[in-house]
C-alpha positions in Angstrom: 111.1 105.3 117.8 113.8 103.3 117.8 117.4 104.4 116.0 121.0 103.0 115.5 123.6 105.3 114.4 125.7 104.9 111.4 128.5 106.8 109.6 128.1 104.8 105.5 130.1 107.6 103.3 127.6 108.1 99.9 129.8 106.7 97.5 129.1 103.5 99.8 125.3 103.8 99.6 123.5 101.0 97.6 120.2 99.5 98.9 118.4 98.8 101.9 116.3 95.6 101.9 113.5 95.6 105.0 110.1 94.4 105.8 106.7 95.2 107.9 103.7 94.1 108.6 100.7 96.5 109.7 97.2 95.3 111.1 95.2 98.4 110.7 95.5 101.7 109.2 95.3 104.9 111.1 92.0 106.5 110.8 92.1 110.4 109.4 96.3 110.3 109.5 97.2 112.2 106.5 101.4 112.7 106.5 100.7 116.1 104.5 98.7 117.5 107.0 100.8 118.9 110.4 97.7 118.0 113.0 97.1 114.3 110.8 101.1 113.4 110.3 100.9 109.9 111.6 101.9 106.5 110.2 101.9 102.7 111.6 105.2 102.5 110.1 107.9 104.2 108.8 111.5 103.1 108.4 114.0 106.5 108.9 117.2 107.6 107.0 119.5 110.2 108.3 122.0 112.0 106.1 124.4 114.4 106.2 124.8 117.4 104.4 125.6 121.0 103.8 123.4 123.0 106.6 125.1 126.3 104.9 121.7 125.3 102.4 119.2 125.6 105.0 116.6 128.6 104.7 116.1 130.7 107.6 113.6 128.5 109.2 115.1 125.3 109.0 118.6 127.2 110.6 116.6 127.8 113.6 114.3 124.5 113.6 118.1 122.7 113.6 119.1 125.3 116.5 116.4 124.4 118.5 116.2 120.5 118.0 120.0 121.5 119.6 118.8 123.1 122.3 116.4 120.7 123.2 118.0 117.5 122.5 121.7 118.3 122.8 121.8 117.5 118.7 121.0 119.5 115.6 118.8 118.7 113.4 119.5 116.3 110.5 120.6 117.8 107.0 117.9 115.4 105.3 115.8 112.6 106.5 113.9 110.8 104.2 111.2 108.2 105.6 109.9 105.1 103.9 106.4 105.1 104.6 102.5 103.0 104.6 100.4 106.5 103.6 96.3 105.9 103.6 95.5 107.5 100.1 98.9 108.6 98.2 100.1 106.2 95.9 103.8 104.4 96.0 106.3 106.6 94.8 105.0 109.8 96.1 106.9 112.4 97.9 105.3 114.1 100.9 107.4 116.8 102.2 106.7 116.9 105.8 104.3 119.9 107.0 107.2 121.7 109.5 110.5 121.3 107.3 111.1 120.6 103.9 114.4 118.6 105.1 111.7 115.4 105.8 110.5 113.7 102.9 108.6 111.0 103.0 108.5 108.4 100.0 105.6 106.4 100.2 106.2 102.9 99.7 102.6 101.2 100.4 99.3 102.8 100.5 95.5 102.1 101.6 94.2 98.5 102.8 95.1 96.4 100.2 97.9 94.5 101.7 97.1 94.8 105.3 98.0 91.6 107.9 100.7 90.6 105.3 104.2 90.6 105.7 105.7 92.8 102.8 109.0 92.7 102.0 111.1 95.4 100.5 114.0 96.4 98.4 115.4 100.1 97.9 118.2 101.9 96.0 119.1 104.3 98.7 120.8 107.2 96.6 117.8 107.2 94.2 114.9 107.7 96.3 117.1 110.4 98.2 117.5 111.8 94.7 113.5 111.3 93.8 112.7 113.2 97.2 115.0 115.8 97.3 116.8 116.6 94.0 120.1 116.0 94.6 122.7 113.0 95.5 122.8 111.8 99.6 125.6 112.8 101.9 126.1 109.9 104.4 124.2 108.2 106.0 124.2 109.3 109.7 121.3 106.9 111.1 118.5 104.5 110.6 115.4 104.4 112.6 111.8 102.7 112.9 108.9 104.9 113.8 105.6 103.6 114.8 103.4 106.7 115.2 100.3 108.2 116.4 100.9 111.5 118.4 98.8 114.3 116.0 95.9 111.9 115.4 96.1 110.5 119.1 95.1 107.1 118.2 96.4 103.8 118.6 98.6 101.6 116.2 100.7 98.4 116.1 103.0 97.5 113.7 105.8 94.6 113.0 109.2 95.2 111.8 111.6 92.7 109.7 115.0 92.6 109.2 117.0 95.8 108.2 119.6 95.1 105.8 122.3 97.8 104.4 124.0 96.5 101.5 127.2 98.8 100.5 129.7 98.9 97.8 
């Protein structure tokens, strides 16, 4: 994974422009599934929020991602992602914590070994996946990833662009 941080306030948000390109699909990933949740690409937002609004379980998933990485656990992430079956515009909410959603943006073989390009309205997909309007954006990240399913993948990333008010 790689990640930059950022500090964009939400009034600022407007839309994210980027592109991949992906060879092969993952064979048996399925992002719903906890021992399947793998993807040759995904493109990461981090926000901000109130953490007074996490349940129980995400309290003490966010006290131990601070623990073990000397930082809590993002108030929402939402993911951008290449699923094998769902169709663009679903929202997967990640298997271990509802605060990861994952909006599928491409789907099955179709458009393999192309370079795609992409345009996004940031506050309304955070809206779409999780009912309510962004805090700010803390972070962006690319995430290339095979660790439940064990397998192999390769992936190409574009440009990243932020446009802001």
């Amino acid at each position: 994974m790689l990640r930059q941080t950022l500090n964009v306030p939400p009034a600022e948000l407007r839309q994210l422009q980027f592109s991949w390109q992906v060879p092969a699909l993952i064979t048996n990933a399925d992002m719903a599934q906890r021992d399947a949740d793998d993807s040759p690409v995904r493109l990461v937002l981090v926000f901000d929020g109130d953490r007074n609004k996490f349940s129980v379980k995400n309290a003490m998933l966010s006290e131990l991602a601070q623990t073990m990485t000397g930082e809590p656990m993002p108030y929402a992430t939402l993911m951008y992602v290449w699923c094998n079956t769902r169709a663009p515009g679903s929202v997967i909410i990640n298997p271990r914590t509802d605060r990861i959603r994952k909006l599928v943006v491409e789907s099955g073989k179709g458009r393999l070994n192309q370079w795609l390009d992409y345009q996004r309205d940031i506050a309304a997909d955070f809206e779409q996946a999780f009912g309510e309007p962004p805090g700010a954006l803390l972070g962006v990240g690319l995430m290339t990833d095979t660790d439940n399913t064990r397998s192999k993948a390769h992936a190409w990333y574009g440009p990243i662009t932020l446009t802001k008010r």
